[in-house]
C-alpha positions as CSV (number, residue, x, y, z in Angstrom):
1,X,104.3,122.2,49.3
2,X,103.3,125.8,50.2
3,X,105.8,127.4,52.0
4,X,109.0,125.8,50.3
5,X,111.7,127.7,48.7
6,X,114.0,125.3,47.8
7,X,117.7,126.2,45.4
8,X,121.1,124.6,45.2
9,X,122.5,122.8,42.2
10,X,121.5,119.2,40.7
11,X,124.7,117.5,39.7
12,X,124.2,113.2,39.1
13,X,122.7,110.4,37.4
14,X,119.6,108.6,36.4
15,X,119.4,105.7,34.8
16,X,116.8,103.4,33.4
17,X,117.9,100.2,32.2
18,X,116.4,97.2,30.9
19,X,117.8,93.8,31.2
20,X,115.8,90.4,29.8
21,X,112.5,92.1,30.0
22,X,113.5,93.3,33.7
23,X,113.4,97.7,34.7
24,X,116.5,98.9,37.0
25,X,115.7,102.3,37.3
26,X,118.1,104.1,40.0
27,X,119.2,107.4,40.8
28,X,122.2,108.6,42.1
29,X,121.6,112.5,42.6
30,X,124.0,115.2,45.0
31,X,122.5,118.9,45.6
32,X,125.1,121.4,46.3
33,X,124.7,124.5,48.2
34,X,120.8,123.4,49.1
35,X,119.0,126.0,50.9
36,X,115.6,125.9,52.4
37,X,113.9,129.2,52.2
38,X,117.2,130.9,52.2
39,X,119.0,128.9,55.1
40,X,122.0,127.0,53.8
41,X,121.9,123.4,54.5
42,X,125.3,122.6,52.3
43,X,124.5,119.5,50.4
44,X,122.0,116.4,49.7
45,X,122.7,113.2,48.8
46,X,119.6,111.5,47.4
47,X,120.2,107.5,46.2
48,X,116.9,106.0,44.4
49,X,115.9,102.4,43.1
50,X,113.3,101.4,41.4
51,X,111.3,97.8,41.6
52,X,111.0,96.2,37.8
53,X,107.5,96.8,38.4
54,X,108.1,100.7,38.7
55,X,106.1,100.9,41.8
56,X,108.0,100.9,44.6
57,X,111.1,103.0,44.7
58,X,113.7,102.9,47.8
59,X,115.4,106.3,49.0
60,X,118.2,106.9,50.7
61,X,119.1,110.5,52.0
62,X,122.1,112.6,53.3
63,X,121.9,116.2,54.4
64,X,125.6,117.4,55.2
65,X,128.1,115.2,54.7
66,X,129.3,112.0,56.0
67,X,131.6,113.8,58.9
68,X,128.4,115.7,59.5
69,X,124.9,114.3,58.8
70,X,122.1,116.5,59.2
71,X,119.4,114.3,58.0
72,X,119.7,110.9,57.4
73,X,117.0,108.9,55.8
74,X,115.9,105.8,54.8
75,X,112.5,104.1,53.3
76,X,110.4,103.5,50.3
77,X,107.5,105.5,48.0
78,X,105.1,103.4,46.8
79,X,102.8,104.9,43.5
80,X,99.7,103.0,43.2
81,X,96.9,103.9,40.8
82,X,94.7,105.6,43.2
83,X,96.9,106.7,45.8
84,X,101.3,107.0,46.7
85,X,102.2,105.9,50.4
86,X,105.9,106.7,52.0
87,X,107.2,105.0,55.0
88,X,110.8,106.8,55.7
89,X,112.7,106.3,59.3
90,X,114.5,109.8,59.6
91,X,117.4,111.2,62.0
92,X,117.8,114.5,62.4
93,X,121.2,116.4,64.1
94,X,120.9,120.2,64.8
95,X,118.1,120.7,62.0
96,X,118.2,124.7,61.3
97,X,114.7,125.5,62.0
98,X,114.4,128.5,60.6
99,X,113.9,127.3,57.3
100,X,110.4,126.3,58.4
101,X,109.8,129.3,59.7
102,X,106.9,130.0,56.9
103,X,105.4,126.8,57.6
104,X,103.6,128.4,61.1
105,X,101.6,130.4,58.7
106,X,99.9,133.2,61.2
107,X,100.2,130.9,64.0
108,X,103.5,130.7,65.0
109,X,106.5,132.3,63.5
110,X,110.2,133.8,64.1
111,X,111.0,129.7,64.6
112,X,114.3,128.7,65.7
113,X,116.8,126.6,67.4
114,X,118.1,122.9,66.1
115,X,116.4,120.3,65.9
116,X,117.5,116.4,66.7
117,X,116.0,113.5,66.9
118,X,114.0,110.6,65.2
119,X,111.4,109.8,63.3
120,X,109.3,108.1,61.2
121,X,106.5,109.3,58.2
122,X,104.1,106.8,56.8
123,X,101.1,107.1,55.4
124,X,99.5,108.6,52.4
125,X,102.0,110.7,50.2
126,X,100.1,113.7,50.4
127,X,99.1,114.0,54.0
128,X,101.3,111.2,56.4
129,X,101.3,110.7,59.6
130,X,104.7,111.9,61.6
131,X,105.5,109.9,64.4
132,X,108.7,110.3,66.9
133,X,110.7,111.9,69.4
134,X,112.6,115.1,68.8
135,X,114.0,117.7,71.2
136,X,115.7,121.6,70.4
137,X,118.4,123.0,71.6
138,X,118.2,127.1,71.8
139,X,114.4,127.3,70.8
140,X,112.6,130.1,70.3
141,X,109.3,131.1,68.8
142,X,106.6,133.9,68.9
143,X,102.8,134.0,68.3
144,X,101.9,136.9,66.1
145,X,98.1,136.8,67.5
146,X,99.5,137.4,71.4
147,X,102.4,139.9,70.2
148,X,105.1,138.0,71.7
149,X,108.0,136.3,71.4
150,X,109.5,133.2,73.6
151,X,112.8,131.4,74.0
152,X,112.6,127.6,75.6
153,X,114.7,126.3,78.0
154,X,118.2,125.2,76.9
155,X,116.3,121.6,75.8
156,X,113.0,121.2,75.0
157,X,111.1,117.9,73.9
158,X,109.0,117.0,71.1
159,X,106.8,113.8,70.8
160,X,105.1,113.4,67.4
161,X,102.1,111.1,66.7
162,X,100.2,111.9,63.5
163,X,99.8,115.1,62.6
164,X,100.2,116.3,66.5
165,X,103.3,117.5,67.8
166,X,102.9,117.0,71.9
167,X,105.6,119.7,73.6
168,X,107.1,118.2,76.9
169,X,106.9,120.8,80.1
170,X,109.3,123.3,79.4
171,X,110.3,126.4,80.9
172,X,110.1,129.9,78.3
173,X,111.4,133.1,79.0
174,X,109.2,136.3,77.0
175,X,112.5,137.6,75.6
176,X,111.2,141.3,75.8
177,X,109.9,141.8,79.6
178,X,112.3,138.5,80.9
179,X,109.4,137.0,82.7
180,X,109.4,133.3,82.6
181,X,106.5,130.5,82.8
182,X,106.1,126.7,82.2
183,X,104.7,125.8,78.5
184,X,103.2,122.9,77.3
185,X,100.8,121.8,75.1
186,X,100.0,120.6,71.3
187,X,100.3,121.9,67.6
188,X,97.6,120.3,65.3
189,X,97.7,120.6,61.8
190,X,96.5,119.3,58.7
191,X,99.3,118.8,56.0
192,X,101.3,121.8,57.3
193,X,98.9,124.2,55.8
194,X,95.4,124.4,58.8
195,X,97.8,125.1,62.4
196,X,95.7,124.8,65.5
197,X,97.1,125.5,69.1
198,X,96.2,123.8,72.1
C-alpha cells in the first residue's frame, strides 16, 4: 500500500504440518515496537490458520496488549485463483491517526486525534469495501488546497459504507483566526490512493 511505512521486530512461529494427507498451516507471530509511519503503536499480535485446502486462512489480531487493545480483529482471507476476498470485524480504541496522515495525499493532511469504534472490511483484497461506525476524540485536520487548518469538536462521528466515509454534523474551529462553523459532508476514495471531497 502506498503510503505505509511500517518497522518493529518479527519475533514467532510458522508452521506447516502435514498429518494423514491433511495441511495445518498456522502462525503464531508478535511485532514489537510496531510503528506506522513513525508513530509507535507498541506491539501486534497476529494468530493465522490455514484450511487443509490452503485457501482460506483465519486471522486474529491484537494491537497493544491485552490490558490495552488498540485494534482488535477478527476474520478470514480467502485466495482463489482469480481473485482474494477478506471479511474482518475490527474494533478500534483511541487509534493514533497520525499514522495515516500520508494516506490524504494532497487532499487532506496534518490528520489527527484517536480514533474508536467498529467496523467491518469485506470484499475483494485489493480494493474492499469499509463499513461501520467510528467517532474521534481531539480531531483535527487541514486542507492544503484551502490553506487551512481545522480542529473538530471534542467528538466527532464517522459512518463508513464502501469506500465513503459520511462525517456527522460537527462543530470545527480554524485553529489560526478561532472562528468556528458546522462541517459535514463525505470523503470518497478509491483504494486510499484517488481522495474526492464532498
Amino acid at each position: 500500500i502506498d503510503s505505509l511505512a511500517l518497522t518493529g521486530t518479527i519475533n514467532g512461529n510458522l508452521r506447516f504440518q502435514q498429518e494423514k494427507g491433511i495441511y495445518k498451516p498456522t502462525s503464531k507471530l508478535r511485532i514489537d515496537s510496531l510503528s506506522v509511519n513513525k508513530i509507535p503503536f507498541r506491539e501486534l499480535h497476529l494468530d493465522i490458520a490455514g484450511s487443509e485446502t490452503l485457501s482460506t486462512y483465519q486471522i486474529n489480531a491484537l494491537l497493544g496488549n491485552p490490558e490495552n487493545k488498540i485494534m482488535d480483529a477478527s476474520g478470514a482471507i480467502e485466495i482463489g485463483d482469480e481473485a482474494s476476498t477478506i471479511d474482518l470485524n475490527v474494533k478500534l480504541n483511541e487509534l493514533n491517526l497520525k499514522a495515516f496522515d500520508p494516506f490524504g495525499a494532497e487532499v487532506v493532511s496534518n490528520l489527527r486525534g484517536m480514533l474508536s469504534g467498529e467496523a467491518n472490511i469485506k470484499g475483494p483484497l485489493v480494493n474492499p469495501a469499509i463499513d461501520g461506525k467510528l467517532s474521534i476524540k481531539n480531531g483535527g485536520l487541514s486542507i492544503p488546497y484551502l490553506n487551512v487548518d481545522y480542529a473538530f469538536q471534542e467528538e466527532t462521528n464517522i459512518n463508513l459504507s464502501e469506500n465513503n466515509l459520511q462525517i456527522e454534523n460537527t462543530s470545527l474551529t480554524d485553529t489560526k483566526y478561532k472562528t468556528k462553523g458546522t462541517f459535514y459532508g463525505a470523503v470518497n476514495h478509491t483504494n486510499f490512493r484517488e481522495w474526492n471531497l464532498d
